[in-house]
Backbone atoms as SQL, in Angstrom:
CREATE TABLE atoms (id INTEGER PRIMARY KEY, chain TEXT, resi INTEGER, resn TEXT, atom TEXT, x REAL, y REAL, z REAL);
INSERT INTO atoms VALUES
  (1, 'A', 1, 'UNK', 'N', 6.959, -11.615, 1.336),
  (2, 'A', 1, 'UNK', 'CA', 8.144, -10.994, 1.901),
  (3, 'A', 1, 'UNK', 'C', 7.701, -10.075, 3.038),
  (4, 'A', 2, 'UNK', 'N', 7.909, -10.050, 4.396),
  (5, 'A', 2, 'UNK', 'CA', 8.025, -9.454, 5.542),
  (6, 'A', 2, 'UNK', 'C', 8.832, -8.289, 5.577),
  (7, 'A', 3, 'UNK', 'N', 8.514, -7.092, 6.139),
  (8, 'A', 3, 'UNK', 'CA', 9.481, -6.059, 6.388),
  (9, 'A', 3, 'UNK', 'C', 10.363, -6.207, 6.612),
  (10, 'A', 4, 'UNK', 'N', 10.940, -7.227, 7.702),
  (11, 'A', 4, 'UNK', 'CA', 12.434, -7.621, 8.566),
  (12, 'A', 4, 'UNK', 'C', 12.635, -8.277, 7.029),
  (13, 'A', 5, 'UNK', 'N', 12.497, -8.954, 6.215),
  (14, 'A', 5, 'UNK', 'CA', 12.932, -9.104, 5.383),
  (15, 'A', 5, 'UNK', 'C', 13.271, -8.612, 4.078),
  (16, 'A', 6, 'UNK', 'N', 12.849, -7.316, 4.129),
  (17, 'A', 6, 'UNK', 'CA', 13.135, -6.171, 2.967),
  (18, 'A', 6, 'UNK', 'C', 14.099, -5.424, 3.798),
  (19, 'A', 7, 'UNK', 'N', 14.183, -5.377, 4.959),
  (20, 'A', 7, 'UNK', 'CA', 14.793, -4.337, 5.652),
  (21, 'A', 7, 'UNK', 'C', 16.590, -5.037, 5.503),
  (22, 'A', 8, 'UNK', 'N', 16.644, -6.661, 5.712),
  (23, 'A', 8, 'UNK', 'CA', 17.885, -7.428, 5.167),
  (24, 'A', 8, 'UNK', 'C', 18.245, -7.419, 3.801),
  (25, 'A', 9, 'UNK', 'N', 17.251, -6.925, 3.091),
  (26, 'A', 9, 'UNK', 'CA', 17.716, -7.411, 1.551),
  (27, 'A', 9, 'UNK', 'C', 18.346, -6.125, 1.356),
  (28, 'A', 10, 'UNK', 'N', 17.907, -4.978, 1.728),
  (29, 'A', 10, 'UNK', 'CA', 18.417, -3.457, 1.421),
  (30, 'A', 10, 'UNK', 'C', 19.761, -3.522, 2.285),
  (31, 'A', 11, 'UNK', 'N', 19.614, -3.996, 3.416),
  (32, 'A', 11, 'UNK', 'CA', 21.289, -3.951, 4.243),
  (33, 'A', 11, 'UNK', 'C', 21.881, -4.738, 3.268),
  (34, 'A', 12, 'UNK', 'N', 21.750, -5.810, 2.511),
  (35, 'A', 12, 'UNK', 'CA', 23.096, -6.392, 2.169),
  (36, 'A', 12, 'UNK', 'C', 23.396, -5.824, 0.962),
  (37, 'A', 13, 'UNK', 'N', 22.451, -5.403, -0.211),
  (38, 'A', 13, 'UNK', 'CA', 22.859, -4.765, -0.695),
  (39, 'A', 13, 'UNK', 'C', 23.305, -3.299, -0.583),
  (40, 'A', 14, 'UNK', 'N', 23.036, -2.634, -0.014),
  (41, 'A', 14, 'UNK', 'CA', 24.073, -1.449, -0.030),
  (42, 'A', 14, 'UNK', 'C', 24.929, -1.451, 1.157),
  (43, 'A', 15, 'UNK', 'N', 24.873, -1.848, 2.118),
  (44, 'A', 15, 'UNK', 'CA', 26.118, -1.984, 3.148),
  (45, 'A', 15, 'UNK', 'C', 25.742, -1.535, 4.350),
  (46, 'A', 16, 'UNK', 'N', 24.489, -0.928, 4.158),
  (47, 'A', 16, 'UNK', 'CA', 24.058, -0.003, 5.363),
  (48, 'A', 16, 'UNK', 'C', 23.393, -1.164, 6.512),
  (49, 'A', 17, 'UNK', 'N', 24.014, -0.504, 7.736),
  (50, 'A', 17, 'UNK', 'CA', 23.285, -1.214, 8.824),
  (51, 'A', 17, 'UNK', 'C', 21.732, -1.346, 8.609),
  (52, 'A', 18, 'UNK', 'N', 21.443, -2.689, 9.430),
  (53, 'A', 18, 'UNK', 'CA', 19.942, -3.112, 9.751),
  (54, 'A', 18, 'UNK', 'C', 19.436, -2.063, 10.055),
  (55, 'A', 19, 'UNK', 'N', 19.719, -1.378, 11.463),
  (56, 'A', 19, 'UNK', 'CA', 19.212, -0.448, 12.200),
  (57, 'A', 19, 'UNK', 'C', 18.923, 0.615, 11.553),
  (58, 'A', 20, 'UNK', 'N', 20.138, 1.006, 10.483),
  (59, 'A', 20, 'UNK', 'CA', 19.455, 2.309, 10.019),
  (60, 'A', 20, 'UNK', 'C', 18.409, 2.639, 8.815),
  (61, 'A', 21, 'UNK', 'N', 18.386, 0.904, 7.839),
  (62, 'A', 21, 'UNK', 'CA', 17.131, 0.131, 7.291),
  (63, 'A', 21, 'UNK', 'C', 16.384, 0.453, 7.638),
  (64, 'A', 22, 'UNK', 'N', 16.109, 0.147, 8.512),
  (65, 'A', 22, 'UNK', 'CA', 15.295, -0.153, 9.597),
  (66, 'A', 22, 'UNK', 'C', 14.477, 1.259, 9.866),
  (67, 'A', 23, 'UNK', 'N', 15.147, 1.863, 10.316),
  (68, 'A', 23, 'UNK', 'CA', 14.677, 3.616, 10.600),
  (69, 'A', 23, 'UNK', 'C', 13.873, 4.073, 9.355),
  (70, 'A', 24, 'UNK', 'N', 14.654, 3.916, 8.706),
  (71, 'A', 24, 'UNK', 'CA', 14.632, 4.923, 6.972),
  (72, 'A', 24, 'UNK', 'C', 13.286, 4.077, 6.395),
  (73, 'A', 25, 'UNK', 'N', 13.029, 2.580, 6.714),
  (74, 'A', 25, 'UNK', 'CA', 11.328, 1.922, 5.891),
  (75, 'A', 25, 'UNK', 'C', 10.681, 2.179, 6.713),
  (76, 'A', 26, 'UNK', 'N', 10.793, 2.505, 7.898),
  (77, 'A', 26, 'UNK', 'CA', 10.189, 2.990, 9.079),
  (78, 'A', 26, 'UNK', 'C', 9.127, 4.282, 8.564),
  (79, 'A', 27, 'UNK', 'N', 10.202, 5.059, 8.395),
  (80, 'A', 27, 'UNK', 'CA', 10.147, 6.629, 8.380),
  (81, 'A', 27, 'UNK', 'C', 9.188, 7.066, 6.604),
  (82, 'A', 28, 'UNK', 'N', 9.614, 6.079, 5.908),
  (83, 'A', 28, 'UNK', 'CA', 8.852, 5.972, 4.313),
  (84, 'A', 28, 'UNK', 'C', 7.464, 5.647, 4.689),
  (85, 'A', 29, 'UNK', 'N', 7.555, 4.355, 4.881),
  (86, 'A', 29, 'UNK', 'CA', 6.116, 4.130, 5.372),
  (87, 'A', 29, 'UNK', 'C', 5.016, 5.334, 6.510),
  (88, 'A', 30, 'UNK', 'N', 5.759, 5.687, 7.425),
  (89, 'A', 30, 'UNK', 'CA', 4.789, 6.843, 8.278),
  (90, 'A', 30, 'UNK', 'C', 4.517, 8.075, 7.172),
  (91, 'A', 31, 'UNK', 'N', 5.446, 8.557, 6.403),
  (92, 'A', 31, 'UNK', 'CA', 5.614, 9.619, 5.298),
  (93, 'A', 31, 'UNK', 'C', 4.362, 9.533, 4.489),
  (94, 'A', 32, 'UNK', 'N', 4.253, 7.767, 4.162),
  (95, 'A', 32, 'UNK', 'CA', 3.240, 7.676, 2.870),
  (96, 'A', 32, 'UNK', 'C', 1.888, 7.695, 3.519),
  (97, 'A', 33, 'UNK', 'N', 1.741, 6.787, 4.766),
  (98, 'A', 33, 'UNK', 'CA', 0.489, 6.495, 5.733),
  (99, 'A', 33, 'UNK', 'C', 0.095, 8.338, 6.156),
  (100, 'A', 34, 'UNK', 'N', 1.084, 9.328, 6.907),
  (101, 'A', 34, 'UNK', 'CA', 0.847, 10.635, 7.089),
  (102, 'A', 34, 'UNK', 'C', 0.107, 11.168, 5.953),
  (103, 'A', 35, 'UNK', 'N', 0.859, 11.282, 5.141),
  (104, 'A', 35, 'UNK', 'CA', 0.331, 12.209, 3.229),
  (105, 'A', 35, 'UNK', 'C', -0.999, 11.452, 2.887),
  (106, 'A', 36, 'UNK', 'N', -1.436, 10.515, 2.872),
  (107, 'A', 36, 'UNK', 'CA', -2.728, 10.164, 2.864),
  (108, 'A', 36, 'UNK', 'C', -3.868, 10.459, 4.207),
  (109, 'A', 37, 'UNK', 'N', -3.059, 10.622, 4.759),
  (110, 'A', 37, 'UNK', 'CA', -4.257, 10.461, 6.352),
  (111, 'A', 37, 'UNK', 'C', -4.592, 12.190, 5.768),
  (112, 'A', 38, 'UNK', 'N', -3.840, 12.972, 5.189),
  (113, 'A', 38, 'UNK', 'CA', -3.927, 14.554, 5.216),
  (114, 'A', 38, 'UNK', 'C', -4.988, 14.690, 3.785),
  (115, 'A', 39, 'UNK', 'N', -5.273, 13.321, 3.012),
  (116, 'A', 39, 'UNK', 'CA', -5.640, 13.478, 2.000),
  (117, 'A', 39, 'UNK', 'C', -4.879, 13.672, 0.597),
  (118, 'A', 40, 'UNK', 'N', -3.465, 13.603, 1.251),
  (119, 'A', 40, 'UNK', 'CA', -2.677, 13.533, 0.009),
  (120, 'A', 40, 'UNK', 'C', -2.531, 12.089, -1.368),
  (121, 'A', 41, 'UNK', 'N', -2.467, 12.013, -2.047),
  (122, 'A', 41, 'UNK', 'CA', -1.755, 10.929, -3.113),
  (123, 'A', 41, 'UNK', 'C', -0.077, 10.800, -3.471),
  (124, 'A', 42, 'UNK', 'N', -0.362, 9.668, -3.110),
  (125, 'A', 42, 'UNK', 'CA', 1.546, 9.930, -3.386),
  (126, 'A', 42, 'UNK', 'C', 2.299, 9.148, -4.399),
  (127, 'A', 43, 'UNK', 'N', 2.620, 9.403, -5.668),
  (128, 'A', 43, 'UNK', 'CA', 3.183, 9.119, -6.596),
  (129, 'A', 43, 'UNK', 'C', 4.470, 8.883, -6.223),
  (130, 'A', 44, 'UNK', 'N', 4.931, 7.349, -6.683),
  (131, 'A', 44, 'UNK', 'CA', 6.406, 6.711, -6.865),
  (132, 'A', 44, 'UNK', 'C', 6.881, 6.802, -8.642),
  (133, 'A', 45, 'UNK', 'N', 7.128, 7.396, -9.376),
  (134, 'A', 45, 'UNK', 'CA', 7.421, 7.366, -10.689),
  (135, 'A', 45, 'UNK', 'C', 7.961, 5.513, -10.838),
  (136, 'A', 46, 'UNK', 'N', 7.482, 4.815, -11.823),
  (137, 'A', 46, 'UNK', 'CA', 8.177, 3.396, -12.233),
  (138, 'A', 46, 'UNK', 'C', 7.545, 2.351, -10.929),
  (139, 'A', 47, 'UNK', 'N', 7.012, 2.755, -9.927),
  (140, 'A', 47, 'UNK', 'CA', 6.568, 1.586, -8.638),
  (141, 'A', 47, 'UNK', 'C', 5.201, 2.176, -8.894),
  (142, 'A', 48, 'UNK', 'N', 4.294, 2.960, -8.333),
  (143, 'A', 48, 'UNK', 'CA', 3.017, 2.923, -8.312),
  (144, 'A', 48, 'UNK', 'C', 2.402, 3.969, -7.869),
  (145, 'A', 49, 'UNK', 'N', 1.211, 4.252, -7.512),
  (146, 'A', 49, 'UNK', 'CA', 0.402, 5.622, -6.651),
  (147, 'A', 49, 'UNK', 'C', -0.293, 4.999, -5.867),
  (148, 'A', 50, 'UNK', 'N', -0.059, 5.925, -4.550),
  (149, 'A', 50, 'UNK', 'CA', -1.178, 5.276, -3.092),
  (150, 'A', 50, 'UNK', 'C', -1.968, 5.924, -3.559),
  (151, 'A', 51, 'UNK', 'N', -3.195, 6.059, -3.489),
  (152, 'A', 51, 'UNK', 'CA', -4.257, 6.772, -3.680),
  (153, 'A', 51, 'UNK', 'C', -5.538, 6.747, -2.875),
  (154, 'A', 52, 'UNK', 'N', -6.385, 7.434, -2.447),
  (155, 'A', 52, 'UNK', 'CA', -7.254, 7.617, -1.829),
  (156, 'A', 52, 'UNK', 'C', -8.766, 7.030, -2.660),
  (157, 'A', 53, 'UNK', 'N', -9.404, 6.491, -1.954),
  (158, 'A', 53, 'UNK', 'CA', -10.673, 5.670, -2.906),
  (159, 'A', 53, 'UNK', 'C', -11.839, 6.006, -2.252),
  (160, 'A', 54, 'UNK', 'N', -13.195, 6.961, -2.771),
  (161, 'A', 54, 'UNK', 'CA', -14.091, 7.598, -1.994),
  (162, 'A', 54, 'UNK', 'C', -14.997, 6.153, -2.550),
  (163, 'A', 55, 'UNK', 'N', -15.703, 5.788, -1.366),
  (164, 'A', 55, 'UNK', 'CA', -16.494, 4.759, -1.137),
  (165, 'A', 55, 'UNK', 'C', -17.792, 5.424, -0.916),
  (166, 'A', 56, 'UNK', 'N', -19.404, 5.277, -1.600),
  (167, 'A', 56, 'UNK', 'CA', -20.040, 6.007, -1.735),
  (168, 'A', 56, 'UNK', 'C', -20.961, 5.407, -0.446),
  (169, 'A', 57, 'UNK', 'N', -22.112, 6.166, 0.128),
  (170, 'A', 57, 'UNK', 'CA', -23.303, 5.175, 0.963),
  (171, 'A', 57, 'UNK', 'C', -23.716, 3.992, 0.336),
  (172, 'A', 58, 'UNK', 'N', -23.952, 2.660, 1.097),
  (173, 'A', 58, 'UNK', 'CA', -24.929, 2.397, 0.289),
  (174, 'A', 58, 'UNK', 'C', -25.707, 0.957, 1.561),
  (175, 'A', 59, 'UNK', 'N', -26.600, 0.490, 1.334),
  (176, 'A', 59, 'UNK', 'CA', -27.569, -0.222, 2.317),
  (177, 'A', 59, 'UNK', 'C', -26.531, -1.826, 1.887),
  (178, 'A', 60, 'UNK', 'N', -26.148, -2.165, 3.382),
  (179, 'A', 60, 'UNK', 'CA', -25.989, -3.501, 3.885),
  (180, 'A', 60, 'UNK', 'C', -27.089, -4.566, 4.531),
  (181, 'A', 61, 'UNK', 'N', -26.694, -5.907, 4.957),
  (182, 'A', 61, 'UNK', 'CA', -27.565, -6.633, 5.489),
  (183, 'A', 61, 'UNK', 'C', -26.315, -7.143, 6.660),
  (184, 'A', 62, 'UNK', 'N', -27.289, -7.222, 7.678),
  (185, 'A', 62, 'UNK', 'CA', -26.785, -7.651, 8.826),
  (186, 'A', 62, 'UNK', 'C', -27.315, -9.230, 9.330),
  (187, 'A', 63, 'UNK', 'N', -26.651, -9.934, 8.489),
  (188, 'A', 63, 'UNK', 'CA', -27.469, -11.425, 8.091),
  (189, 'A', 63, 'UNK', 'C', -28.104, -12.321, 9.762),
  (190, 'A', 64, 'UNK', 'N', -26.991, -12.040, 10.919),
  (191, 'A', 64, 'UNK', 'CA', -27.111, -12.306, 12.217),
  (192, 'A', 64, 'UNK', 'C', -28.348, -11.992, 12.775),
  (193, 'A', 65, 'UNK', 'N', -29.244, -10.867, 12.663),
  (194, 'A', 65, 'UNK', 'CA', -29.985, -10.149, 12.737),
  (195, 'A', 65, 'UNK', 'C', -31.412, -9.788, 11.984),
  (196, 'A', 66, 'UNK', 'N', -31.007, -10.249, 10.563),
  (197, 'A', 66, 'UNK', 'CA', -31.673, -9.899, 9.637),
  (198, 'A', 66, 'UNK', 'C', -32.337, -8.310, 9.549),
  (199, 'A', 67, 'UNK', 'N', -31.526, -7.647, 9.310),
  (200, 'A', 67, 'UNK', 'CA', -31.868, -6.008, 9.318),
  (201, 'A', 67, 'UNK', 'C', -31.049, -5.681, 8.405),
  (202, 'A', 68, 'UNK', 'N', -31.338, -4.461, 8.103),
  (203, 'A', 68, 'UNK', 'CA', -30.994, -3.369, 6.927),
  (204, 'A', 68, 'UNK', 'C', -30.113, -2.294, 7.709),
  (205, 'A', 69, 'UNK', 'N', -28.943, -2.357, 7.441),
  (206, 'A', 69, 'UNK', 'CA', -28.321, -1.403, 7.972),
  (207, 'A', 69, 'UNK', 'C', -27.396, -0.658, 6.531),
  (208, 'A', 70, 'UNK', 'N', -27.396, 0.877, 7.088),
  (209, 'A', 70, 'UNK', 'CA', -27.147, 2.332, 6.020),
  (210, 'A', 70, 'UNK', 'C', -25.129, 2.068, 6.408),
  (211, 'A', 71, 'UNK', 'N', -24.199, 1.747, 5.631),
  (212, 'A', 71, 'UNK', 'CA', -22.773, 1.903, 5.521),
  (213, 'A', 71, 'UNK', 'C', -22.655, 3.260, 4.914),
  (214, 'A', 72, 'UNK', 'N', -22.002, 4.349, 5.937),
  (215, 'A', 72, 'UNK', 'CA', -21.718, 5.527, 5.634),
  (216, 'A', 72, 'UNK', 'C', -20.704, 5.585, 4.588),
  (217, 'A', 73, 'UNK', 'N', -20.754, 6.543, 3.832),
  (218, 'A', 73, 'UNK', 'CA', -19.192, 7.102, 2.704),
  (219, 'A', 73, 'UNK', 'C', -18.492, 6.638, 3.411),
  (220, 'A', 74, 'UNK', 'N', -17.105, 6.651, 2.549),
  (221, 'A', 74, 'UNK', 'CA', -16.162, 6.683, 3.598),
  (222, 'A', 74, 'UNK', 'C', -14.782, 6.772, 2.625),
  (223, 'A', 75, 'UNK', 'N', -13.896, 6.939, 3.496),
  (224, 'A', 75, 'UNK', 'CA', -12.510, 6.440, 2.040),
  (225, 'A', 75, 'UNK', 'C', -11.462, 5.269, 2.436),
  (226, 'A', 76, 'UNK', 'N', -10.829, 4.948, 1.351),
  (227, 'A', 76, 'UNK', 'CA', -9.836, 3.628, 1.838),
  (228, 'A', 76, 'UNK', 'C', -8.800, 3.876, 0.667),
  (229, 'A', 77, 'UNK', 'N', -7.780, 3.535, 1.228),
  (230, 'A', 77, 'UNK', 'CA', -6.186, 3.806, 1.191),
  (231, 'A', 77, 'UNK', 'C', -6.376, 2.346, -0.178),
  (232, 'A', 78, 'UNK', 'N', -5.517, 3.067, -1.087),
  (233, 'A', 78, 'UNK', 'CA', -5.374, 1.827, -2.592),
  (234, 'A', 78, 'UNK', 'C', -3.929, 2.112, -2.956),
  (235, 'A', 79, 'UNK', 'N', -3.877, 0.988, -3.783),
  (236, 'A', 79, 'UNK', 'CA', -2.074, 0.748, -4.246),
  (237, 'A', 79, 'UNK', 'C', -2.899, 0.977, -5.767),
  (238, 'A', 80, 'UNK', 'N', -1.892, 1.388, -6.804),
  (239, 'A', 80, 'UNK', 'CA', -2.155, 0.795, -8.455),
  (240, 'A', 80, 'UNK', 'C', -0.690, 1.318, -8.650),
  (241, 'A', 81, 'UNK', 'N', 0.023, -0.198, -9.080),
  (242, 'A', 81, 'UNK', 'CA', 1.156, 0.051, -9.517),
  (243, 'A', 81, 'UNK', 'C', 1.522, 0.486, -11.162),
  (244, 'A', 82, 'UNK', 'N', 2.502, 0.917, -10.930),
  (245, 'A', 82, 'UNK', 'CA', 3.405, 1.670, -12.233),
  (246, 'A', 82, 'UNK', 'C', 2.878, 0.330, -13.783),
  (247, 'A', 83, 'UNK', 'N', 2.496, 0.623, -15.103),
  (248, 'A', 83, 'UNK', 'CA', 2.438, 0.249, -15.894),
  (249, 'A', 83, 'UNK', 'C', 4.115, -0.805, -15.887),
  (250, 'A', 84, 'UNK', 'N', 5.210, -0.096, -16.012),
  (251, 'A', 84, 'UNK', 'CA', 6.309, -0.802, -16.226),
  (252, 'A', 84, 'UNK', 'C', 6.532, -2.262, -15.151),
  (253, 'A', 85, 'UNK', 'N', 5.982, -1.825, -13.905),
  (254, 'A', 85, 'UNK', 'CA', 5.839, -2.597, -12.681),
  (255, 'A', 85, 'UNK', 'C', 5.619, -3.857, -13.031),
  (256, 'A', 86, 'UNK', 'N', 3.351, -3.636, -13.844),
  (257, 'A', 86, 'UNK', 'CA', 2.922, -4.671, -14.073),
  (258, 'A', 86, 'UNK', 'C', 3.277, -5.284, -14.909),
  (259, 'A', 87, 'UNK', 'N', 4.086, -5.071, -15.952),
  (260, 'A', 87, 'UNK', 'CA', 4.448, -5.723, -17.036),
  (261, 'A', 87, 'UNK', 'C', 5.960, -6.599, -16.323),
  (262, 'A', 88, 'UNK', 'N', 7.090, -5.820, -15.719),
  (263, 'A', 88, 'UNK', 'CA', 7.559, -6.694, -15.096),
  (264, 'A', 88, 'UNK', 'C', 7.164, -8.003, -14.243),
  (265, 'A', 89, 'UNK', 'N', 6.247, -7.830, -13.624),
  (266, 'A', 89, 'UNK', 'CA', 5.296, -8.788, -13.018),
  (267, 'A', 89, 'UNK', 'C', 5.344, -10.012, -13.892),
  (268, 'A', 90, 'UNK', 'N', 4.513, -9.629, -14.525),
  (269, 'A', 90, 'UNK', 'CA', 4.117, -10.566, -15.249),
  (270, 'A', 90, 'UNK', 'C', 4.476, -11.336, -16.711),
  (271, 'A', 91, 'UNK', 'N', 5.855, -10.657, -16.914),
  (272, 'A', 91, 'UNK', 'CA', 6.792, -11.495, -17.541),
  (273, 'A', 91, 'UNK', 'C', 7.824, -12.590, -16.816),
  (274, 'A', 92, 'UNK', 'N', 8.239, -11.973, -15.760),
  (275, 'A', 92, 'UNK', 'CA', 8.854, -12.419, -14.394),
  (276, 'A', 92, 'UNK', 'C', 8.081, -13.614, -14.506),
  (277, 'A', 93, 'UNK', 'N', 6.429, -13.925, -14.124),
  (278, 'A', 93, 'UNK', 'CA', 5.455, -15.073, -13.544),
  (279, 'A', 93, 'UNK', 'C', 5.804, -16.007, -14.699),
  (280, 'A', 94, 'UNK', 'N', 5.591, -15.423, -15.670),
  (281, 'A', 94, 'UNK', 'CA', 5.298, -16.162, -16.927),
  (282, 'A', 94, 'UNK', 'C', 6.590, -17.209, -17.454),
  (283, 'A', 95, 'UNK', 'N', 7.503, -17.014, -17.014),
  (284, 'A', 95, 'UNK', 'CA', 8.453, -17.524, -17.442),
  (285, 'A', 95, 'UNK', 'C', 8.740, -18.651, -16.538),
  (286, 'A', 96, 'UNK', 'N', 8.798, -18.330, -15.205),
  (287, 'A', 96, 'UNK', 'CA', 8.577, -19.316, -14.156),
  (288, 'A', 96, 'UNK', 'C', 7.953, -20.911, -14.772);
């Protein structure tokens, strides 16, 4: 599912224009991407937590080259959805 296509499914169900869809997943998404860039975590109660993931040093290979190269720390942006979520999931699949 595509944004333009979450952004239609929310207009038809509640009535609200595309455009202002549109604004408002806009504006969620910069909210959640901002609060992490600051180091924040951001809890959805029942959907999931963005969370921040500290990635430690550790020695790569640069196979092109054949050398040893040092990958600094670093962090990366993670989803883990809501317990109720995954279980919806995967009763949903299962039945299929």
């Amino acid at each position: 599912m595509t944004k333009a296509e979450i952004v239609a499914e929310i207009a038809n169900k509640t009535g609200i224009e595309k455009v202002t869809v549109q604004a408002t997943v806009e504006a969620f998404m910069e909210t959640i991407k901002n609060a992490m860039v600051t180091g924040e975590n951001v809890y959805l109660r029942g959907f999931g937590s963005f969370t921040i993931k500290k990635r430690a040093e550790k020695t790569g290979r640069n196979i092109s080259k054949n050398t040893t190269i040092i990958i600094p720390a670093h962090n990366i942006p993670a989803f883990k959805p809501a317990k109720t979520f995954v279980i919806e999931v995967k009763d949903h699949v299962n039945v299929k």
